[in-house]
PLY file of the C-alpha trace (Angstrom):
ply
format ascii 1.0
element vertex 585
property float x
property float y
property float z
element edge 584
property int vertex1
property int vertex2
end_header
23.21 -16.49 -24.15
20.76 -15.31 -26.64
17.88 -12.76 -26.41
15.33 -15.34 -24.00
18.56 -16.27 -21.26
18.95 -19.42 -22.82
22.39 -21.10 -23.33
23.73 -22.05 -26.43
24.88 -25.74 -26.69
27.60 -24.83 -29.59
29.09 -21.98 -27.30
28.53 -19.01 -29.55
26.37 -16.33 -28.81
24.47 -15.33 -32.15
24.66 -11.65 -30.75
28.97 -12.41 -31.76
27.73 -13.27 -35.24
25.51 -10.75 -36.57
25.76 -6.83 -35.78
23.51 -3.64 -37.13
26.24 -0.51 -38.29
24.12 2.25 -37.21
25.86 4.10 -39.77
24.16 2.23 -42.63
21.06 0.36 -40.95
22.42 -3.31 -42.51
23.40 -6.59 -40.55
26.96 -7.28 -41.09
28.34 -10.57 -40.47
31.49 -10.69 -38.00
33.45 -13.76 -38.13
37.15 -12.33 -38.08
39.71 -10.17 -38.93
38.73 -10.33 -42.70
35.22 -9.20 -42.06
34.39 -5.71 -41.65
33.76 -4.87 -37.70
30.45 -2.76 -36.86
31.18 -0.48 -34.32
27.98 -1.57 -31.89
29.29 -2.69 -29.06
28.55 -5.59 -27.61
30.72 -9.10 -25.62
33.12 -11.17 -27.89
34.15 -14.40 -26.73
37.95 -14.56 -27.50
39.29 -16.86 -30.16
41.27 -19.13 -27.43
38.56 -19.40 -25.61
36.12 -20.91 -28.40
35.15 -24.55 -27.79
34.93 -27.25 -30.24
30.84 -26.75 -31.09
32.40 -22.83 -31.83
35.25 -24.09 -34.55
32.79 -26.62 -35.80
30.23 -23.89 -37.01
32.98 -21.60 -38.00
33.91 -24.37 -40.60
30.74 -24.87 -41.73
30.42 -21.27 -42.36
33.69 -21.44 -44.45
31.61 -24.25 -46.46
28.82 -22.28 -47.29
26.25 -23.39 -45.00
26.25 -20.37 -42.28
23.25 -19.73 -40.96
21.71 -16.08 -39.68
19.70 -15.82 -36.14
16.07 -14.33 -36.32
15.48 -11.04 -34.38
12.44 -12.10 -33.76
12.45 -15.53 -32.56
15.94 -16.42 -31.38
16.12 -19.51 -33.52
18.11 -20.33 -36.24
16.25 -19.47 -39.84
18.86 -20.14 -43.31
20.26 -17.65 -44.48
19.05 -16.48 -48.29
20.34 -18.55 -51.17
21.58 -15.50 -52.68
24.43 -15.22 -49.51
25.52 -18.97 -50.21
28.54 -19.90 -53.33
27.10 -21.98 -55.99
28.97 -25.09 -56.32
30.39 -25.21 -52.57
33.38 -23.06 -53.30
34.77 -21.35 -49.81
33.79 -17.91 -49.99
35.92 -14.74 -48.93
34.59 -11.69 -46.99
34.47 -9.84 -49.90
32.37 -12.53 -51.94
29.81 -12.91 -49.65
29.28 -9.17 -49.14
29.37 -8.93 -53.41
26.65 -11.90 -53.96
24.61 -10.19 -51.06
21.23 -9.07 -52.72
20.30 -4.82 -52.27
18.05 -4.71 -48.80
15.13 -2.87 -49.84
14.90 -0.40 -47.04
11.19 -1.61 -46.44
12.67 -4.50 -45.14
15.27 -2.81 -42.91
12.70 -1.29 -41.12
10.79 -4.34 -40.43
14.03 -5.60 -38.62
14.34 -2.38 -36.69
10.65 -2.55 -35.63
10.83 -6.22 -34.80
12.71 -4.81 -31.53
11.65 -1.02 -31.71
7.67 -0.99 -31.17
7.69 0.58 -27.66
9.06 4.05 -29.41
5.33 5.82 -28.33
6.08 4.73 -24.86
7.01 7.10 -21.66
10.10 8.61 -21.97
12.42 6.64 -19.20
10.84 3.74 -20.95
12.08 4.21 -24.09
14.56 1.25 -23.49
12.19 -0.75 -25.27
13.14 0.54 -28.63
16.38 -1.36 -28.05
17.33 -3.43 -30.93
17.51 -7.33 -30.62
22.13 -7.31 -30.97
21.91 -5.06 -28.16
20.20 -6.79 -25.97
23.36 -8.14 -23.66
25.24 -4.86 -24.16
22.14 -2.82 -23.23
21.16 -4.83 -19.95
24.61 -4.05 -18.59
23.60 -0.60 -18.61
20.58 -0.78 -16.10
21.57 0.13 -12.48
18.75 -1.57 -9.94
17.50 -1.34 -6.49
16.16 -3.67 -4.57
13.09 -2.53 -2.86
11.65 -5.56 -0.98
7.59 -6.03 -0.59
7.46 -2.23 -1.60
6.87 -3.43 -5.08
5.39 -6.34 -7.30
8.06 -9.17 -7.95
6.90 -8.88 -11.88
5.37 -7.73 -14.66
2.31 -8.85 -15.95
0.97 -7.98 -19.82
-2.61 -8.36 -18.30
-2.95 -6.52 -15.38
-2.89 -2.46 -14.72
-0.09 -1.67 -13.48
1.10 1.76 -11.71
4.40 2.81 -12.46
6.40 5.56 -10.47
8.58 7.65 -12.47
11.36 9.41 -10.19
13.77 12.54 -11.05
16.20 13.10 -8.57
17.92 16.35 -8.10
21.61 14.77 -7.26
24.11 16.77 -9.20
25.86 14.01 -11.37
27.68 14.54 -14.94
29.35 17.47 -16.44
27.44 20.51 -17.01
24.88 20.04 -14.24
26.72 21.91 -11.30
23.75 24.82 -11.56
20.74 22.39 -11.17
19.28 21.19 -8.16
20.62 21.63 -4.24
24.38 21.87 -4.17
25.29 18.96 -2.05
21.75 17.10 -2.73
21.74 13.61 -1.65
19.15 12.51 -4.52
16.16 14.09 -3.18
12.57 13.08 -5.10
12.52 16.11 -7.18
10.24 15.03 -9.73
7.48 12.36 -9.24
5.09 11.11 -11.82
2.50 8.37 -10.76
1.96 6.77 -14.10
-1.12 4.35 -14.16
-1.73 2.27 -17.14
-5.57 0.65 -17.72
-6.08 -3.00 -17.86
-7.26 -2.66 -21.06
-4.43 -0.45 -22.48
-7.38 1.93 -23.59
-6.29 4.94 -21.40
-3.07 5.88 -18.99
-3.43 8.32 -16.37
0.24 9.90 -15.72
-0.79 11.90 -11.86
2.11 14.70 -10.96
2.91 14.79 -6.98
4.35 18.09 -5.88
7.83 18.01 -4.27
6.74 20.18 -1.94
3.59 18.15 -0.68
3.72 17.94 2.93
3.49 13.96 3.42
4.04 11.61 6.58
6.54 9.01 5.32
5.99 5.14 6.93
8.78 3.09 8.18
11.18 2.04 5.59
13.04 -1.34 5.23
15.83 -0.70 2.84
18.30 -3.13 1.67
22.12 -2.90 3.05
25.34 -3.06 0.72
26.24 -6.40 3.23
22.68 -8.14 2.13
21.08 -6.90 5.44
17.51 -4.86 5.69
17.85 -1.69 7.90
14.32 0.08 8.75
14.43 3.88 8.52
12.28 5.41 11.25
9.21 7.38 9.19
8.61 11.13 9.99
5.78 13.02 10.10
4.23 16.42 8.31
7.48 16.74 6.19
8.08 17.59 2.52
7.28 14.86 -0.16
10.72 14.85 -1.60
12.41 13.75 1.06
10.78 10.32 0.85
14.69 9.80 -0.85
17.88 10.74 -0.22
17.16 11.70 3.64
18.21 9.68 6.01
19.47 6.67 3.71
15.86 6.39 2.02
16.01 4.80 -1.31
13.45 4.50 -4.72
11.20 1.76 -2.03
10.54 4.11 0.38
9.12 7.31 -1.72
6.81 4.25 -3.39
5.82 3.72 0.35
4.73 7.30 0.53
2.95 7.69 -2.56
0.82 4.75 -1.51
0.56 6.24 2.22
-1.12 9.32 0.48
-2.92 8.11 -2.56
-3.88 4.50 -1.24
-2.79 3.43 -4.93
-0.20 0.71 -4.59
3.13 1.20 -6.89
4.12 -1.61 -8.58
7.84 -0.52 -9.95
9.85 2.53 -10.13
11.95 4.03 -12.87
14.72 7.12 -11.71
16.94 9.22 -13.49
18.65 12.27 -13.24
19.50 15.51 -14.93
21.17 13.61 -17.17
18.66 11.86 -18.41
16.57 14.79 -19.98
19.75 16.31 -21.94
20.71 12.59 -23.07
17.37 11.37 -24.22
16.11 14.38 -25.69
19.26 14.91 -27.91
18.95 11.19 -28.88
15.78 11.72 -30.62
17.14 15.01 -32.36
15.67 17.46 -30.04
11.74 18.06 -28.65
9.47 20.97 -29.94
8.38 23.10 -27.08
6.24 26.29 -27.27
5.70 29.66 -24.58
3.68 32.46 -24.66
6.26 35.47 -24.31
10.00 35.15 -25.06
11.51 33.61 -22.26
15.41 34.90 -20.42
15.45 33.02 -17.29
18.62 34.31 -15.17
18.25 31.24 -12.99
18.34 28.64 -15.57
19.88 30.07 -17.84
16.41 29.60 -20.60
16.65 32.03 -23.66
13.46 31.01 -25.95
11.61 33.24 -28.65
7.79 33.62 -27.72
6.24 30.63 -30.15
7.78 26.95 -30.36
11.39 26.21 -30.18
12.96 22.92 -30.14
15.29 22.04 -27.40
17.33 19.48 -26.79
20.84 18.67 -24.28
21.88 21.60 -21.79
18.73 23.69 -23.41
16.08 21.13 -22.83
17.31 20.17 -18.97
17.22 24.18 -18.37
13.11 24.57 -20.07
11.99 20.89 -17.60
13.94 23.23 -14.43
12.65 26.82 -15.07
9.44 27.79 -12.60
10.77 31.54 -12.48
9.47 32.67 -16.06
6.20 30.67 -15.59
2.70 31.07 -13.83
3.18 32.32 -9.99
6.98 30.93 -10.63
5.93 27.99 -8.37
6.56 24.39 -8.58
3.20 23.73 -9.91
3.17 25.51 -12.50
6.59 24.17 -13.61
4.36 20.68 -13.38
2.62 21.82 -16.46
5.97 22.54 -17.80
6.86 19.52 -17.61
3.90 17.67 -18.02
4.10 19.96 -21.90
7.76 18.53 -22.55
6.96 14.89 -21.81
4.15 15.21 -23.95
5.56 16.84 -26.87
8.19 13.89 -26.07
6.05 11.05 -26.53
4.88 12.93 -29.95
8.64 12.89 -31.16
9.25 8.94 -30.12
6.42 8.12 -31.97
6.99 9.76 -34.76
8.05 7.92 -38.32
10.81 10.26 -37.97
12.38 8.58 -35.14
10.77 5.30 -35.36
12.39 4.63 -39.14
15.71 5.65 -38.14
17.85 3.07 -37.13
21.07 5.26 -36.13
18.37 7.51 -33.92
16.99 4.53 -32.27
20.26 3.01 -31.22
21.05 6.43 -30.00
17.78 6.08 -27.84
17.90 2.80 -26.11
21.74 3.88 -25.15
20.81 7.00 -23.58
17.70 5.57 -21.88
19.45 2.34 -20.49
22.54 4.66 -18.98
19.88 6.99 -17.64
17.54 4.69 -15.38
17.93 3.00 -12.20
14.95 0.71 -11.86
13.63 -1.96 -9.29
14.54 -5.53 -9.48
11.34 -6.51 -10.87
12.01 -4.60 -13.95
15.49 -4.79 -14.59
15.71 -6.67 -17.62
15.93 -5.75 -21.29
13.01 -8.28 -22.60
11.14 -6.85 -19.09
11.32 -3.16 -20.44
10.66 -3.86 -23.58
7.34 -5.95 -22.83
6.08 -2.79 -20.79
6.69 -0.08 -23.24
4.99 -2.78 -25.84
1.79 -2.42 -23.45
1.69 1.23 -23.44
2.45 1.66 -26.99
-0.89 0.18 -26.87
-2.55 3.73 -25.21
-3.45 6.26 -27.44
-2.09 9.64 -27.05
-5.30 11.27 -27.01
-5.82 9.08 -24.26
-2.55 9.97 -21.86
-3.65 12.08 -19.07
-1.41 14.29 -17.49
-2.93 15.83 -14.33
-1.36 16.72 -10.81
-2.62 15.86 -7.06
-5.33 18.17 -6.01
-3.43 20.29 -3.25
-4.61 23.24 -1.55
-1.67 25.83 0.62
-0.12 24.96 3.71
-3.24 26.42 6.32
-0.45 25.83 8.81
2.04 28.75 7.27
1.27 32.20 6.87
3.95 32.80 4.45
3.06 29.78 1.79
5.69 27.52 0.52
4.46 23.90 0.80
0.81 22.24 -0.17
-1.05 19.60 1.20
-3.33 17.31 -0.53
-7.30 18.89 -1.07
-9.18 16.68 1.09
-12.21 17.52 -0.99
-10.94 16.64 -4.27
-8.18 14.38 -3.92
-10.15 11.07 -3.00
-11.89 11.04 -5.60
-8.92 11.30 -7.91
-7.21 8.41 -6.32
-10.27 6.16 -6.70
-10.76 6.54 -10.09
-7.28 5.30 -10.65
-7.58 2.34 -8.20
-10.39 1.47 -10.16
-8.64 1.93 -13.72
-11.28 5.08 -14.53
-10.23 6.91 -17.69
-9.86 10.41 -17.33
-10.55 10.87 -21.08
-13.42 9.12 -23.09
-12.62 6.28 -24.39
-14.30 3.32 -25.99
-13.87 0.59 -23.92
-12.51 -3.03 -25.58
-13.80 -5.34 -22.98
-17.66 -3.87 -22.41
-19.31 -7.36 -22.80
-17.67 -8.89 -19.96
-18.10 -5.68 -18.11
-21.75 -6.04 -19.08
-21.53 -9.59 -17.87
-20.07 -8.64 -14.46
-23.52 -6.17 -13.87
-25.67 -9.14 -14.45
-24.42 -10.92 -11.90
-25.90 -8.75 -9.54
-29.09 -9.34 -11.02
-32.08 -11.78 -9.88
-32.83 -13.03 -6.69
-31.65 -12.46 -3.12
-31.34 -14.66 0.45
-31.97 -13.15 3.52
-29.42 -11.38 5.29
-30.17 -14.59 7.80
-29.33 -17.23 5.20
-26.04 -16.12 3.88
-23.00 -18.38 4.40
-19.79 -16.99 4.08
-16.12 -17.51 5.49
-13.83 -13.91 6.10
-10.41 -13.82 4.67
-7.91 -11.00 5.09
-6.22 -11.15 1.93
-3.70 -7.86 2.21
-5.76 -5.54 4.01
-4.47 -4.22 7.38
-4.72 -6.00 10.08
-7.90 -6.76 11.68
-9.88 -6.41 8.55
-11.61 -9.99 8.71
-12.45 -9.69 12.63
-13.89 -6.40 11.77
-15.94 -6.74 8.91
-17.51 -10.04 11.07
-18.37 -8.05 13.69
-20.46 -5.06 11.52
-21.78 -7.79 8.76
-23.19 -9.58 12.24
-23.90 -7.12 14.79
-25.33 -4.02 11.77
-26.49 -5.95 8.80
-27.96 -9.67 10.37
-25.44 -12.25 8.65
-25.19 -14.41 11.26
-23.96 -17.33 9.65
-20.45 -15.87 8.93
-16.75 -16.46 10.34
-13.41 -14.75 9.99
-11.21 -17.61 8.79
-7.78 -15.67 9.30
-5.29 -14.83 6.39
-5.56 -15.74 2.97
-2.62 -17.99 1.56
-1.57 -15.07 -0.96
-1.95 -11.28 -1.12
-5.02 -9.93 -3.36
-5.06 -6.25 -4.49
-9.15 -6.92 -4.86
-11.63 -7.53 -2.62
-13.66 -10.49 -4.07
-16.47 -13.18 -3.17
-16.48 -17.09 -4.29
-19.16 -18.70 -4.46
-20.84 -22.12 -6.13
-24.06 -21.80 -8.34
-26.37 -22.11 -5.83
-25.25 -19.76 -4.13
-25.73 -17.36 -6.59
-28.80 -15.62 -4.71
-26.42 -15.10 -0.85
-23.61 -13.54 -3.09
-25.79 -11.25 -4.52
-27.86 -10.11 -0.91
-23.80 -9.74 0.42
-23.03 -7.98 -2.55
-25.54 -5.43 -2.05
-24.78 -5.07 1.81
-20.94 -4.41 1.44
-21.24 -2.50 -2.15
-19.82 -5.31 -4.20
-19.40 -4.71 -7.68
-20.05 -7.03 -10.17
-16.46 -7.32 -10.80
-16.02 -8.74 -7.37
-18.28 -11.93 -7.86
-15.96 -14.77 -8.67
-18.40 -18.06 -9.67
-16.71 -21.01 -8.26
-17.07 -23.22 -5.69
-17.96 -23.60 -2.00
-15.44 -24.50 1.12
-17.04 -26.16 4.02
-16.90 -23.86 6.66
-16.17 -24.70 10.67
-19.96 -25.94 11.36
-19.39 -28.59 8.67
-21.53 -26.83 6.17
-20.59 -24.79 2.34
-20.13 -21.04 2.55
-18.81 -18.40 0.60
-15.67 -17.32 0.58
-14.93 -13.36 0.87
-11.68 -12.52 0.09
-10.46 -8.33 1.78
-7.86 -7.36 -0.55
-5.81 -4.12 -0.26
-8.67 -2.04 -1.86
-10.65 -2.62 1.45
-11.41 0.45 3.10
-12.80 -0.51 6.32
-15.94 -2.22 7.60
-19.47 -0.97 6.12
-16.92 1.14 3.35
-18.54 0.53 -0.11
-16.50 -1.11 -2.87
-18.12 -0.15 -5.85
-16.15 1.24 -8.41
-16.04 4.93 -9.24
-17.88 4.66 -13.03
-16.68 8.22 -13.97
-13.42 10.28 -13.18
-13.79 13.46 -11.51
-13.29 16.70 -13.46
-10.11 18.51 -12.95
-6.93 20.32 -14.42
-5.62 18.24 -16.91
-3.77 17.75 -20.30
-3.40 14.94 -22.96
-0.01 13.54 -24.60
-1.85 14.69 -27.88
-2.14 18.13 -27.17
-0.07 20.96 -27.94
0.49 23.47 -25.65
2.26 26.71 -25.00
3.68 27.65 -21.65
2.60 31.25 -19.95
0 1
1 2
2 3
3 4
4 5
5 6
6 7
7 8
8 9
9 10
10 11
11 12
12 13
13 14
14 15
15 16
16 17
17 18
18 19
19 20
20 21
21 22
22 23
23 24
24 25
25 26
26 27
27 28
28 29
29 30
30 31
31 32
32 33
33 34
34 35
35 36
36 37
37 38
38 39
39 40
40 41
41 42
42 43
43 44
44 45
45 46
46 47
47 48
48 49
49 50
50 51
51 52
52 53
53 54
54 55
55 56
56 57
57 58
58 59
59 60
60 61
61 62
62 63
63 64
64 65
65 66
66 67
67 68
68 69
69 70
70 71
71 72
72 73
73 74
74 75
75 76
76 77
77 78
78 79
79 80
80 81
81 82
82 83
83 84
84 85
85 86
86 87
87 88
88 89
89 90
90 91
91 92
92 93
93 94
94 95
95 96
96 97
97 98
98 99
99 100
100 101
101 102
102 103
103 104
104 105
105 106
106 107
107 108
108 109
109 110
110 111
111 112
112 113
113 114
114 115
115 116
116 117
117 118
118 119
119 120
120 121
121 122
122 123
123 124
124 125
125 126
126 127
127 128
128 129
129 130
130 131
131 132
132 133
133 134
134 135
135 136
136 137
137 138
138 139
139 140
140 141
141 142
142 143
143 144
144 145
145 146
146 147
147 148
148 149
149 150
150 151
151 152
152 153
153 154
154 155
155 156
156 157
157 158
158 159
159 160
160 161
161 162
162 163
163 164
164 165
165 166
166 167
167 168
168 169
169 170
170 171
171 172
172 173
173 174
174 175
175 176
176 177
177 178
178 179
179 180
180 181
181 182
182 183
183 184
184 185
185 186
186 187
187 188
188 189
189 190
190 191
191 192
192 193
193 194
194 195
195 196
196 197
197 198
198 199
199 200
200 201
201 202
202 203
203 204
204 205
205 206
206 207
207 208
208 209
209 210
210 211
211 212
212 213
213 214
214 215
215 216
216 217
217 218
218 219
219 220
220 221
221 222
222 223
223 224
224 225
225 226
226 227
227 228
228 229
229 230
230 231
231 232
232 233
233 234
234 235
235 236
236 237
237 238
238 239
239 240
240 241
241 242
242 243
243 244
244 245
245 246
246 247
247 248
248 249
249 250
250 251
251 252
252 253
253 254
254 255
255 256
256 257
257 258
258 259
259 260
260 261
261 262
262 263
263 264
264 265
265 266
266 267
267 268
268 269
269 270
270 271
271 272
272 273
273 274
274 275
275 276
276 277
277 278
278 279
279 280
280 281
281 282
282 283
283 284
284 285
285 286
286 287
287 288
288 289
289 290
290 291
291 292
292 293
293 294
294 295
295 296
296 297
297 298
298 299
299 300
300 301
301 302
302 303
303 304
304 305
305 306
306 307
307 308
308 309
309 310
310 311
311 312
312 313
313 314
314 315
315 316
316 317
317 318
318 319
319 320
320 321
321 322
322 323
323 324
324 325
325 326
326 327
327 328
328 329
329 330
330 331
331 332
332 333
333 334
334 335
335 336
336 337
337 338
338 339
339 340
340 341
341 342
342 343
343 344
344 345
345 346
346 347
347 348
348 349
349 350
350 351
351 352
352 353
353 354
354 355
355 356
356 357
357 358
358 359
359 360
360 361
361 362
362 363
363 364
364 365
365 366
366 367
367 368
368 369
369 370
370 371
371 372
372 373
373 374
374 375
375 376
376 377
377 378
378 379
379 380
380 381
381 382
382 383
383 384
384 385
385 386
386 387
387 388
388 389
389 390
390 391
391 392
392 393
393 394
394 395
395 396
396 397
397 398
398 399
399 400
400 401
401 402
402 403
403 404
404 405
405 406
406 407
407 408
408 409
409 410
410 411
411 412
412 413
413 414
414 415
415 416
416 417
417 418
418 419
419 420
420 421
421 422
422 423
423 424
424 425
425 426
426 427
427 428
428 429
429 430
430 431
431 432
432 433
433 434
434 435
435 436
436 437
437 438
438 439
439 440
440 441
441 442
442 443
443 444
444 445
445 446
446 447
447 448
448 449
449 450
450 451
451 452
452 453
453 454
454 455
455 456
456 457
457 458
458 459
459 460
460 461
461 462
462 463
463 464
464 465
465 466
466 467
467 468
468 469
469 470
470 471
471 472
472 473
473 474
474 475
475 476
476 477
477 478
478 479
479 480
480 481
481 482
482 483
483 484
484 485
485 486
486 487
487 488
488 489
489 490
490 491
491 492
492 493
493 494
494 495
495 496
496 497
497 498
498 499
499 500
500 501
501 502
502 503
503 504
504 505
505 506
506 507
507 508
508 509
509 510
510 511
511 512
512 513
513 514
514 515
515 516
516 517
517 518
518 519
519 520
520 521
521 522
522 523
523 524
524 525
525 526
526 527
527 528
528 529
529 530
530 531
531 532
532 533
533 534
534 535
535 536
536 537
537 538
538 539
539 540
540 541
541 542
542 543
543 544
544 545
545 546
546 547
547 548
548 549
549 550
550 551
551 552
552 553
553 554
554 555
555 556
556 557
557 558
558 559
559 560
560 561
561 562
562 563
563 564
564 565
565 566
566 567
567 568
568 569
569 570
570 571
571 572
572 573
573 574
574 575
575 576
576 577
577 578
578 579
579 580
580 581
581 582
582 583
583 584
């Protein structure tokens, strides 16, 4: 198979012919026993087993004519003149290597990079810095979990997309026996709601406390034996055991988060302890900085009071300490964190790490052992699309921020938080609506600009419009409901609930032909349509035998007579960019 999935009809896989040494950054040739072996790893299809397409090319490389795969492409490209015998002699091992012209290391790096462009992504997603002869080695390294309806089946390079990055405190791997709960099933320890913009201008990266007191839905979760078993939901418990408890897996803490925030998840990423002393020494450590010299006795943390750079058993221990922080609470390890990831991102997309061939290998092996991801995701050319599309963000653009919580008024002695219903809604709106929470310049302002003069010119009566109700993934009842208010409060008699809509939409959204330009702007302005949500098109006859509308609920419906205009402005709160540095107090 070669980098796309595709077969090959001569039986070799060009990932057996060509290999990077990490020790030297070059592409070796491996054709046998003659032939220097590069120590990547990666499958070898044994020489009894080779078919006669396989011997066939292995002559013609003995005549001179071998040919070298493109990273890039997958296709076969001729290799340079100055790697072929003049005169059609055989060549040895050691001829071939001898008439080989010097790689300028220019060009070295443009190989590396081919495969390597995601480096400024989020950390569990540095997979897509894998390089292209890795590809089959790396993808046996992903662990996956099927999570049903919980998620989106794919990815999709033009679309937001909100991505749930899980660290579970399950004790796994030497060296990690004093993190976490001894005996810890793989609780949700750590929970980052990362939400990347449509138009890659901004990502919001939203922190949920562990200790958020939560009611967790149902949960179907898929068996060992193929079989879906629903876990029962509870009610007014901790956040973090949305996994682990009870047999709950990665599905059913994205359940939750949507349950609180309203913001559906699309995939989930998870890794453990591990994973921060792994990836951290694969990129050669990450600068940190604190206010006052730091001896932690719980975790073990001995830092000078300035920046430091940590990395392995050290790095794990600074992400885990809340005891030499703040009010030594889990929030203010957040910012901790929130600091390290940063600082993180910095070091990934640095030339230091991105020029380095050894160090990038060393990356996409740590990263791939480290993550357990849905089955939407869990490819190699998957990962390595979505860390393309949020290389795109700026840094100065990646918000970190947490859930607005307030204490527990239920507790006199305060140990859990629940979410501030003052300033928590407006929070998750601004990310259902893809609402930077930094300034940016937005790329796609004409059409947006286009969408708001839709909504001008004329208007029908409230008497006149036409329109047929569709629930398309709002809960039930939606369509029946909206009918009733838009007849009964706001005079649009002519309408009809029309029952489901063939597919789920995530946006609400109205149809309509030209002419009926002037009703799709009077039920624009009685729902609080935005501009956005006008979709010129065409009519559908309705039950009466006359056109109508079509109006489409989609899972951003909040309920009948609930606006749907888009937030145009985050809220102000506590927050952070991936381009700042700061120090921990």
């Amino acid at each position: 198979m070669d980098a796309q999935g595709r077969g090959r009809a001569d039986g070799i896989d060009p990932a057996d012919q060509w290999v990077l040494n990490p020790k030297t950054g070059e592409y070796e040739l491996r054709l046998g026993a003659s032939t220097p072996q590069s120590s990547v790893p990666g499958p070898r299809r044994p020489a009894s087993q080779e078919g006669g397409g396989a011997r066939r090319r292995r002559n013609d490389m003995a005549a001179g004519e071998t040919r070298q795969m493109s990273p890039v492409s997958g296709g076969d490209v001729p290799r340079p003149r100055s790697a072929r015998r003049r005169g059609g002699e055989p060549e040895t091992a050691q001829g071939r290597r001898a008439s080989r012209r010097p790689v300028k290391k220019k060009s070295k790096v443009k190989k590396v990079l081919a495969w390597t462009a995601g480096g400024t992504a989020f950390v569990l997603v540095a997979v897509g810095t894998a390089g292209y002869l890795y590809l089959r080695h790396l993808e046996g390294n992903i662990s996956s979990t099927d999570v049903g309806d919980a998620g989106s089946k794919g990815f999709s390079k033009d679309e937001a997309f909100n991505l749930l990055v899980i660290g579970t405190d399950k004790r796994t791997g030497q060296g990690n026996e004093g993190y976490g709960d001894k005996g810890s099933v793989g609780h949700a320890d750590t929970d980052i709601l990362l939400h990347v913009s449509k138009d890659r201008t901004n990502a919001t990266a939203l922190s949920i406390p562990r200790d958020l007191i939560v009611n967790i839905p149902d949960c179907p979760t898929k068996q060992p034996d193929g079989s879906t078993k629903v876990i029962p939901g509870t009610e007014n418990v901790r956040f973090n055991t949305s996994l682990g408890q009870d047999g709950r897996d990665p599905g059913c803490t994205m359940r939750t988060v949507e349950e609180v925030t309203g913001i559906h998840v699309d995939h989930f990423m998870m890794a453990d302890f591990n994973a921060v002393k792994t990836l951290s020494s694969a990129v050669g450590g990450v600068e940190v900085c604190v206010t006052h010299p730091v001896n932690d006795k719980e975790s073990h943390l001995k830092l000078p009071a300035g920046k430091s750079v940590v990395q392995g058993e050290q790095a794990l221990a600074f992400v885990r300490t809340r005891h030499s922080f703040g009010n030594q609470g889990d929030l203010d390890r957040i910012k901790v964190q929130q600091q390290f990831l940063g600082s993180l991102m910095r070091k990934m997309s640095s030339s230091d790490t991105l020029t380095n061939p050894s160090k990038l290998l060393d990356l996409a092996e740590a990263a791939t052992k480290a993550l357990t991801v849905d089955t939407g995701i869990d490819s190699i050319g998957t990962l390595k699309d979505m860390a393309l599309e949020m290389k795109k963000v700026p840094p100065k653009n990646i918000t970190f921020t947490t859930v607005p919580v307030i204490d527990n008024p239920a507790e006199k002695v305060h140990a859990t938080v629940v979410v501030n219903p003052s300033a928590a809604p407006a929070v998750f709106d601004a990310i259902k609506n893809d609402v930077s929470f930094t300034e940016v310049k937005k790329k796609q302002k004409a059409a947006k600009d286009a969408q708001a003069a839709q909504l001008k010119g004329s208007r029908s009566a409230p008497s006149d419009v036409r329109v047929r109700i569709l629930n398309g993934g709002a809960v039930a009842g939606s369509a029946q409901e909206e009918l009733s208010w838009l007849q009964t409060e706001k005079g649009v008699l002519k309408s009809e609930n029309a029952g489901n809509a063939p597919a789920q939409a995530k946006n609400t959204t109205l149809e309509y032909a030209p002419d009926q330009a002037p009703q799709a702007r009077e039920l624009a302005a009685l729902m609080g349509l935005s501009g956005s949500a006008l979709k010129p098109g065409k009519s559908v006859i309705n039950s009466q035998g006359l056109p109508a509308m079509t109006l489409t609920l989609g899972t951003d419906f909040k309920g009948a007579g609930v606006s749907l205009t888009a937030a145009q402005k985050a809220p102000d709160v506590d927050k952070s960019t991936a381009s700042q540095v700061k120090c921990a107090s």
